[in-house]
Structure formats: structure tokens, C-alpha cells
C-alpha positions in Angstrom: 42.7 -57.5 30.5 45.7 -56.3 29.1 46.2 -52.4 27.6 48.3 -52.0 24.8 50.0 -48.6 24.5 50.6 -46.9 20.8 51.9 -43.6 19.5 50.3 -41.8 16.8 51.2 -38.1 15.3 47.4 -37.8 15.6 44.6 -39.5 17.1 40.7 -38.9 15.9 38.0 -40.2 18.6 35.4 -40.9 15.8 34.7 -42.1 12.4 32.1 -39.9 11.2 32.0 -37.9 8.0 34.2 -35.6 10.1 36.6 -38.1 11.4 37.0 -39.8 8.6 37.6 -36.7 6.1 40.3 -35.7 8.4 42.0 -38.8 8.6 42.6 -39.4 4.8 43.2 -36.2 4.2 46.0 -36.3 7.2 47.5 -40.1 5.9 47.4 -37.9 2.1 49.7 -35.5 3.6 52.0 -38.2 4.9 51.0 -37.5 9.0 50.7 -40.5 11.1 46.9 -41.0 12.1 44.6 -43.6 13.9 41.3 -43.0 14.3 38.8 -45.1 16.5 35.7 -45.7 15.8 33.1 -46.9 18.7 31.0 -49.2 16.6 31.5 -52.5 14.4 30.9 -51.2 11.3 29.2 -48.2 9.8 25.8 -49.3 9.8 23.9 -47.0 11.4 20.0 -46.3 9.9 18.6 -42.7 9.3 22.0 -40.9 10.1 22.2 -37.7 7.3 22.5 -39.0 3.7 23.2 -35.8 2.2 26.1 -35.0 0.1 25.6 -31.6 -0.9 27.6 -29.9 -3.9 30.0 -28.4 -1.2 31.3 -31.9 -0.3 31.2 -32.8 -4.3 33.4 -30.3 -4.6 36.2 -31.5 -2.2 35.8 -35.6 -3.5 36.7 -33.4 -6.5 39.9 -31.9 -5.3 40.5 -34.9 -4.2 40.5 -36.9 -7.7 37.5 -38.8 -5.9 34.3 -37.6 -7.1 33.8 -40.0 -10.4 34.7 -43.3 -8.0 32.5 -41.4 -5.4 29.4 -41.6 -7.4 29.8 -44.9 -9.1 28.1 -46.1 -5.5 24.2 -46.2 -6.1 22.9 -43.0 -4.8 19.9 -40.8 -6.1 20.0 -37.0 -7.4 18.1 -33.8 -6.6 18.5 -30.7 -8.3 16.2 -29.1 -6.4 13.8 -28.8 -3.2 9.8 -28.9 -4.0 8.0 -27.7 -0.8 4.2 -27.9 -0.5 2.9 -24.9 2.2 -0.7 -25.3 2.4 -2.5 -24.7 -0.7 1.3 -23.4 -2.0 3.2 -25.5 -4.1 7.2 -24.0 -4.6 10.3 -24.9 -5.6 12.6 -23.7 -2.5 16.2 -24.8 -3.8 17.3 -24.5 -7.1 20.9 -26.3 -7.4 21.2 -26.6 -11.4 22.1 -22.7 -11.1 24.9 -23.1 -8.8 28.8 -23.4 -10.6 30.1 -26.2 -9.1 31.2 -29.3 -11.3 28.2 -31.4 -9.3 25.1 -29.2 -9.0 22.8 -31.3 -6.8 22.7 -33.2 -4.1 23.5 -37.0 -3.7 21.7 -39.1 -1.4 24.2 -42.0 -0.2 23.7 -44.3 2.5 25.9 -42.9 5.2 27.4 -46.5 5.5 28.5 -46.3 1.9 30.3 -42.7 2.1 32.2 -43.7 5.0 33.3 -47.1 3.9 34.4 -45.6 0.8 36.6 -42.6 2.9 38.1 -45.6 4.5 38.8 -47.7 1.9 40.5 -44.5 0.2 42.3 -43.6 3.4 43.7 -47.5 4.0 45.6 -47.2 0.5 48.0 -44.8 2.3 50.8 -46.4 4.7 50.5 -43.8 8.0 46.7 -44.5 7.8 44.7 -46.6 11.0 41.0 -47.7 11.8 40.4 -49.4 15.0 36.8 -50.5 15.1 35.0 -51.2 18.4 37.7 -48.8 20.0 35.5 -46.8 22.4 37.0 -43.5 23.9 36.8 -43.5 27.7 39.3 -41.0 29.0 41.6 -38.1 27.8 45.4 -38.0 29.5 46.6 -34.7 30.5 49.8 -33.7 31.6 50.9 -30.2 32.1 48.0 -28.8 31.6 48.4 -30.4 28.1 46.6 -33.5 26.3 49.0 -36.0 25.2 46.6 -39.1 24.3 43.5 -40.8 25.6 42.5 -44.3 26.6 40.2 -46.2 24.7 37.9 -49.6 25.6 38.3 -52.6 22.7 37.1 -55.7 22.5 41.3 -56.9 23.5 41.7 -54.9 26.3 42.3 -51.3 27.0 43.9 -49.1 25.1 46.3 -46.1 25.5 47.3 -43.7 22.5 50.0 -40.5 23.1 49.6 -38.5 20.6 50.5 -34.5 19.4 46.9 -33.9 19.3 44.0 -35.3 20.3 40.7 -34.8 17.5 37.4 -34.6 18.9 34.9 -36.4 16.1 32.6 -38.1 18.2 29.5 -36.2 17.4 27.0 -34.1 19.3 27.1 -36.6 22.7 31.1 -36.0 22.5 32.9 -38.2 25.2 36.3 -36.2 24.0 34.1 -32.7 24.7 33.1 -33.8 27.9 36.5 -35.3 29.3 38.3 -32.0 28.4 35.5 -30.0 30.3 34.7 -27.8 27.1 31.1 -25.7 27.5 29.2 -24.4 25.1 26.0 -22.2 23.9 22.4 -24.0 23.9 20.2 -22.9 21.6 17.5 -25.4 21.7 14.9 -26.3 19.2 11.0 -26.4 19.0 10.8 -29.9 17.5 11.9 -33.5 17.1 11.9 -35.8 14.0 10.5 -38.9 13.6 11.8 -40.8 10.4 10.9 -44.2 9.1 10.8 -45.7 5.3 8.0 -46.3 2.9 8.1 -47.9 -0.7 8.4 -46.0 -3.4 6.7 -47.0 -6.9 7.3 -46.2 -10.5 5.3 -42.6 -10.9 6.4 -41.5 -8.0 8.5 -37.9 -7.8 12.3 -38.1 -8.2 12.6 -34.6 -5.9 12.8 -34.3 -2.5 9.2 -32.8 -0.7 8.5 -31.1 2.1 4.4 -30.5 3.1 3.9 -28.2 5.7 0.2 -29.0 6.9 -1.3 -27.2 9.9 0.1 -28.4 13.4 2.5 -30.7 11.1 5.3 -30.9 8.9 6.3 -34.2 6.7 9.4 -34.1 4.2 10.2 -37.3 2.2 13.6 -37.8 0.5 14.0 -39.8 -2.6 15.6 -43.2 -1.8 15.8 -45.3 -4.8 13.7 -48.0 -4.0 12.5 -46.4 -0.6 11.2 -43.4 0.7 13.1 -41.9 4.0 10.3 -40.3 5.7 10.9 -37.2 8.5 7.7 -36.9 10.7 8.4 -33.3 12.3 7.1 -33.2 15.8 6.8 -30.4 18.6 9.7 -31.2 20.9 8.9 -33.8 23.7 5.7 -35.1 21.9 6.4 -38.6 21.1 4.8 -40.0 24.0 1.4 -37.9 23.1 1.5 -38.6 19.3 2.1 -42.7 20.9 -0.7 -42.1 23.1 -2.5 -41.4 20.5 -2.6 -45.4 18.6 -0.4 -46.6 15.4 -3.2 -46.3 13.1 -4.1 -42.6 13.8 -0.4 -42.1 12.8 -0.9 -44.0 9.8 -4.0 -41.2 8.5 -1.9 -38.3 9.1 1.0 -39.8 7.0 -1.7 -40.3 4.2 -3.1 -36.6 4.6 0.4 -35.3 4.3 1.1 -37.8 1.3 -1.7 -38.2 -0.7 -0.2 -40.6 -3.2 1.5 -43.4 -0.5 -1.6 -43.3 1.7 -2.2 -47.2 0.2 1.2 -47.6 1.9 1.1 -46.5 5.3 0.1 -49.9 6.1 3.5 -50.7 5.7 4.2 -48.9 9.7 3.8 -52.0 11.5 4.9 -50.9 14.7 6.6 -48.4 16.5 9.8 -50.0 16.3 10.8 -48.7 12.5 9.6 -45.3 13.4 13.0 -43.9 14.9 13.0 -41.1 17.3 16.1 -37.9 16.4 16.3 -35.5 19.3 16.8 -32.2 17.3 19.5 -30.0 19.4 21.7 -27.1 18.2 24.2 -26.1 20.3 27.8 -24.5 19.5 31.3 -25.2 21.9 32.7 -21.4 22.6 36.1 -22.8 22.7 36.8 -25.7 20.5 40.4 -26.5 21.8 42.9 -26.9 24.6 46.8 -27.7 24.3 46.8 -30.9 22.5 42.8 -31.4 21.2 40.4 -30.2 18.8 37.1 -30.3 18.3 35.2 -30.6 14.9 32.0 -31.5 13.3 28.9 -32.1 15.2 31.5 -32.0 18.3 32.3 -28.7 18.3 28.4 -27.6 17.2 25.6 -29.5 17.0 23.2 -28.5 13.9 19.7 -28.4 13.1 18.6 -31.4 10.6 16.9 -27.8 8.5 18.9 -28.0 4.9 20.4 -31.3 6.3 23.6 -29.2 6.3 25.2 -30.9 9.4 27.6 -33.2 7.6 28.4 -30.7 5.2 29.2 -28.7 7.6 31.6 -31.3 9.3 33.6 -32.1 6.4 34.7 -28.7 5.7 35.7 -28.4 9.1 37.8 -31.4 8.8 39.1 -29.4 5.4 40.0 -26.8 7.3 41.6 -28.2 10.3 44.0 -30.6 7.6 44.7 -27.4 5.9 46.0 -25.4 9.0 47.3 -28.1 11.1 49.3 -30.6 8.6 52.5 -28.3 8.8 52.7 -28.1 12.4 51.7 -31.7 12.4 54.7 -32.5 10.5 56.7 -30.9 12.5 55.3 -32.9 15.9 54.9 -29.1 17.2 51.1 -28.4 17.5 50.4 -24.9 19.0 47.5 -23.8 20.9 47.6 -21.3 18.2 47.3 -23.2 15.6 44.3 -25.0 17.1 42.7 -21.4 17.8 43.2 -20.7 13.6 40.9 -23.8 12.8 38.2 -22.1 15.3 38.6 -18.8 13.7 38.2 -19.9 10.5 35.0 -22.2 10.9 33.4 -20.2 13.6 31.9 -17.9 11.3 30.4 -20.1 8.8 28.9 -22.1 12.0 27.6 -19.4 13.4 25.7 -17.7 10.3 24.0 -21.9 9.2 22.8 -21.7 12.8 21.3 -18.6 12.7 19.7 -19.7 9.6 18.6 -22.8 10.9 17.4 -20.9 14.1 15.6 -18.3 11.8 13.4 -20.8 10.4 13.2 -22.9 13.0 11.7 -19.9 15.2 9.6 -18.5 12.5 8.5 -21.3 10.1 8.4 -24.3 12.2 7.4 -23.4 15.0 4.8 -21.5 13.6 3.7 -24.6 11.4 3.6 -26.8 14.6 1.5 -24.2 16.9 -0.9 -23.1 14.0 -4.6 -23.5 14.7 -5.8 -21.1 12.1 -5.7 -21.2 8.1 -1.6 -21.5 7.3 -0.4 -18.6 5.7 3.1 -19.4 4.0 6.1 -16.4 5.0 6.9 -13.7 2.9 9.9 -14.9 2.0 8.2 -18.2 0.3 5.8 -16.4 -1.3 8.8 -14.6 -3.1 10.7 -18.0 -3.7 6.9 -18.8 -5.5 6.7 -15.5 -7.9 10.6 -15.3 -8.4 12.0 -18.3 -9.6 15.5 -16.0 -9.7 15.3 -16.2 -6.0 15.8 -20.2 -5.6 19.6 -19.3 -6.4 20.1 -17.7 -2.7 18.6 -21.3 -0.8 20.4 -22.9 -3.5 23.6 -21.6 -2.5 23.2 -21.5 1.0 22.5 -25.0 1.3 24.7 -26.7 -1.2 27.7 -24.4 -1.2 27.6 -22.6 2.6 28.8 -19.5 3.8 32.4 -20.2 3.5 33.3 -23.4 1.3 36.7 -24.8 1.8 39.3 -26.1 -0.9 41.8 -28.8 -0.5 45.3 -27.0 0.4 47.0 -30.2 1.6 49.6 -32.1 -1.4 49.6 -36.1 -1.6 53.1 -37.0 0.1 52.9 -40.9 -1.1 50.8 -44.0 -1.7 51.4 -47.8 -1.0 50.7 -50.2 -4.5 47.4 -51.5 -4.3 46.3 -54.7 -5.8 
């Protein structure tokens, strides 16, 4: 096969939330960008569906937000958690001040088709689909492009810099020999869809039942299920026979139990591998890393994408000048780590905090299941959903769109 060599100001490997962001926001500024994107299309079942006020915020900035949610999606103002015999409301996101307070469940598919679509109306905007990173070059110690599998042939991109978006099984990570922290996690998730019926609840629900923990999420005309598992016990729960499945779903949701039926096989019940890990260096001469590259999150507060996009905010904000100027520092790489390490590092420890106390409580318990402390308070002191409120749908350090729109093609 042939390899076709192009040049690019900047090249993404990935076209996540994180890839994606970053690209329009680059192609806004006027900065030469491709980004490749392993798969065909988008389509990709129980990936995070979250778009939390945070990420409102920036399709905002970004004269987006009203186009945004013109796309069928669902709202929740707030979290409803079931803990035993407690019933609570966790999250509270009417009280936040943000011009969208609550969370918009999107299909994935839809939020990223609509970034590109956006993106494509500027001229130094590229998508190569079915372009899978295989290689990084390096010369001088630096990265100057990578090499890329398509269904023409090979490809070759040199580039200023290289952008690591390829999620938490990174090729881009792993070809520039970055290592990071493991942190580990004491479950897995199992999601799957059931109907949902007139009568049923419009919030979100958690119900954490001794030994298990089941959270349904609000998807129209479907429920998206998350069957929360002690790590590496698939094979057991398998062992175990579809229909005795099928009664614990019903225990943990009384009202769909006439549904569960519905499970026909193994097949629609999808396995995620929960890991949180976190690069310690998220750069070399020539490539970043961002997004669930740089630090892989826990699904708790289904933060993750979030999480991504203001990186991607962050990294256009820092790195479109020098960018411009086709003079990329190693400094300026380091600036994008400095200024999303912290926020990172405080969700995890978050994420890790419950994780460690809650959930892996929950899925060890063989006695009566006493909620925490701290949901007891969230019960008695309504005040108190602000905090989750704010932690999940704003973050620890929101970013705001710093980059100006340099020019946009006519579009018909």
C-alpha cells in the first residue's frame, strides 16, 4: 500500500469528547489541525452520556449551547439515591449559578457529531475516520508526527505537536513511553438498557442494596442500567445463570421487575473495566496528553468527560499562541499539566474516597447497611446537596473559553 505524508500545525490521535473539543476550539483560533479518529463513525454504546453544567457552560462561551440542546437529550436537576431503608437526594444542581443547571444526558454519538459538524465549518479544520495511530516519529529527542493505519494505506503526519486523545488504552501514551500512578478500583460495571414507561421517575437513581449497587439513568424512552460489581466477578455472577440476574435487577428496582425479561442474553449486558489511574508527566517535546489519556477516572459522578473537555479548554487556551507561532515549548506543554493537575488530582481523590469507603463497603457488606455519616447529613440538610452539587457539575477548577474566533468559511 501506498503512505501518504501530510503536515499539520497540530495533530490529535483521537476523536473523543477530548479530541474533538480541542480540535474546534484550535480550527476557531485559526491553527491548522487534523485529528484521526480510529473508528467509522461515533457509534459506540454505553460510552459516558453526561454533559454536566461545567461543559454547558463552555458550549455557552462558545455561542453553542442553544443548537447544543436542540438534539433530543433528557434533564436532571438532581441525584435521588436509595441507601437501604434511606431514601436522599445526593445532588442538588437547580442551586448551582450556571446558565444550565442540570445535567444533559446525550448520546455520546450525537455530542460528538455535533463538535464535528461545528468544527468542519472552519477551513484549517480535518477528520480522518478509520485513521488508526500505530507509531509516534521522534527526532532529536523530539516528536515531530506519527504514522497512522487507514483503510488507503499508511499514513504519515509531521506536525508541531502531537495530542494524545486516545483514551485510557492510549496508543500515543504508550509509544512515547509515558508512566503513570495506578490507583485501582474495587469494582466493575455492568450496564445494559431496559424500557422505560409513562409513571416512571424522570431523575437519575442509585440503590445501594447489601453486597450490590444498581444506578439507572433516565434515557428517554430507555433506561441505561449500571450493575456495579466487585472487580473480576463477572465470571461468578455468569456462573451463577441469566435468570438469577434477572431477580436481583427486580430487587434493586421494584417497579421494572415485569421488565427484566427483557435481558435475553448476555450479549446486551456490556462489561466496563473500572480503572483510575493518573500519567505523572503528561508531555515530552512535541506531544501532549489529555483527557482519559493523561488520567483515567472512576465512572463515580460520571465526571470523566467533564473532566476531558476542560482539559482540552485548557490546553487551547495555553497553547494556541505558541501554536501560531509553529514554536511549541516544552514549557508550554508543562503549563497545560500544571494547570489541570490539580483539579485531576482532587476528582480522583474524591472518586477514590468513595470508592474506598462507600462502595466497597456496599459490595463486602454481610450485615444490616448502615448509610455514612456524610449521607445521613445530605438526608437532614437539604443545604448540604449544594457541595455534591457543585463538585460534580461545576469541578474543582472550571475552565472559560480564552481562545477569539480568527474566521469562518460560508456555509450553505
Amino acid at each position: 500500500m501506498v503512505m501518504e505524508t501530510v503536515s499539520t500545525r497540530c495533530c490529535i490521535a483521537g476523536g473523543g469528547p477530548a479530541g474533538m473539543m480541542l480540535g474546534l476550539l484550535l480550527a476557531r483560533a485559526g491553527i491548522d489541525v487534523l485529528v484521526l479518529e480510529k473508528h467509522a463513525d461515533f457509534l459506540r454504546d454505553f460510552r459516558g452520556d453526561t454533559i454536566h453544567p461545567s461543559t454547558l457552560e463552555v458550549m455557552y462561551e462558545l455561542g453553542l449551547s442553544e443548537r447544543l440542546l436542540r438534539l433530543p437529550h433528557q434533564k436532571a436537576s438532581r441525584i435521588n439515591a436509595r441507601f437501604g431503608d434511606l431514601a436522599l437526594t445526593v445532588a442538588e444542581f437547580s442551586s448551582l449559578s450556571a446558565h444550565y443547571p442540570f445535567i444533559a444526558f446525550m448520546p455520546q454519538w450525537d455530542f460528538l457529531t455535533f463538535l464535528a459538524d461545528e468544527a468542519a465549518r472552519f477551513p484549517t479544520f480535518h477528520l480522518r475516520m478509520r485513521a488508526e495511530v500505530t507509531s509516534l516519529i521522534e527526532e532529536d529527542g523530539r516528536i515531530v508526527g506519527l504514522q497512522a493505519a487507514t483503510m488507503e494505506g499508511r499514513l504519515e503526519v509531521r506536525t508541531e505537536l502531537v495530542v494524545g486523545a486516545d483514551g485510557r488504552h492510549s496508543v500515543v501514551r504508550s509509544r512515547a513511553g509515558l508512566s503513570g500512578e495506578e490507583f485501582g478500583a474495587p469494582m466493575d460495571v455492568l450496564w445494559f438498557h431496559l424500557s422505560r414507561r409513562a409513571g416512571d421517575s424522570e431523575d437519575p437513581v442509585g440503590r445501594f442494596d447489601r453486597g450490590r449497587i444498581f444506578i439507572m439513568l433516565n434515557r428517554g424512552d430507555y433506561w441505561q442500567c449500571g450493575f456495579v460489581i466487585s472487580k473480576g466477578s463477572r465470571d461468578q455472577l455468569q456462573a451463577k445463570g441469566l435468570p438469577a440476574f434477572r431477580e436481583s435487577v427486580a430487587q434493586l428496582a421494584p417497579f421494572a421487575a415485569a421488565r427484566v425479561g427483557e435481558l435475553q442474553d448476555w450479549e446486551s449486558i456490556k462489561l466496563l473495566t473500572v480503572q483510575v489511574d493518573r500519567l505523572r508527566q503528561w508531555s515530552r517535546p512535541g506531544l501532549l496528553c489529555i483527557g482519559d489519556a493523561a488520567h483515567a477516572m472512576s465512572p463515580v459522578g460520571g465526571v470523566g468527560i467533564n473532566l476531558a473537555i476542560q482539559d482540552a479548554v485548557a490546553a487551547a487556551n495555553i497553547l494556541t499562541a505558541p501554536l501560531r507561532a509553529g514554536r511549541v515549548t516544552p514549557a508550554a506543554l508543562r503549563l497545560v499539566q500544571q494547570r489541570r493537575d490539580w483539579p485531576t488530582r482532587m476528582t480522583q481523590r474524591m472518586q477514590l474516597f468513595i470508592q474506598d469507603r462507600v462502595i466497597r463497603s456496599v459490595l463486602g457488606e454481610a450485615g444490616p447497611l448502615v448509610p455514612p455519616l456524610p449521607l445521613r447529613l445530605l438526608a437532614r440538610v437539604p443545604f448540604l446537596r449544594r457541595i455534591p452539587a457543585r463538585l460534580i457539575g461545576i469541578g474543582f477548577r472550571p475552565e472559560h473559553v480564552r481562545t477569539l474566533e480568527e474566521g469562518r468559511r460560508s456555509v450553505t
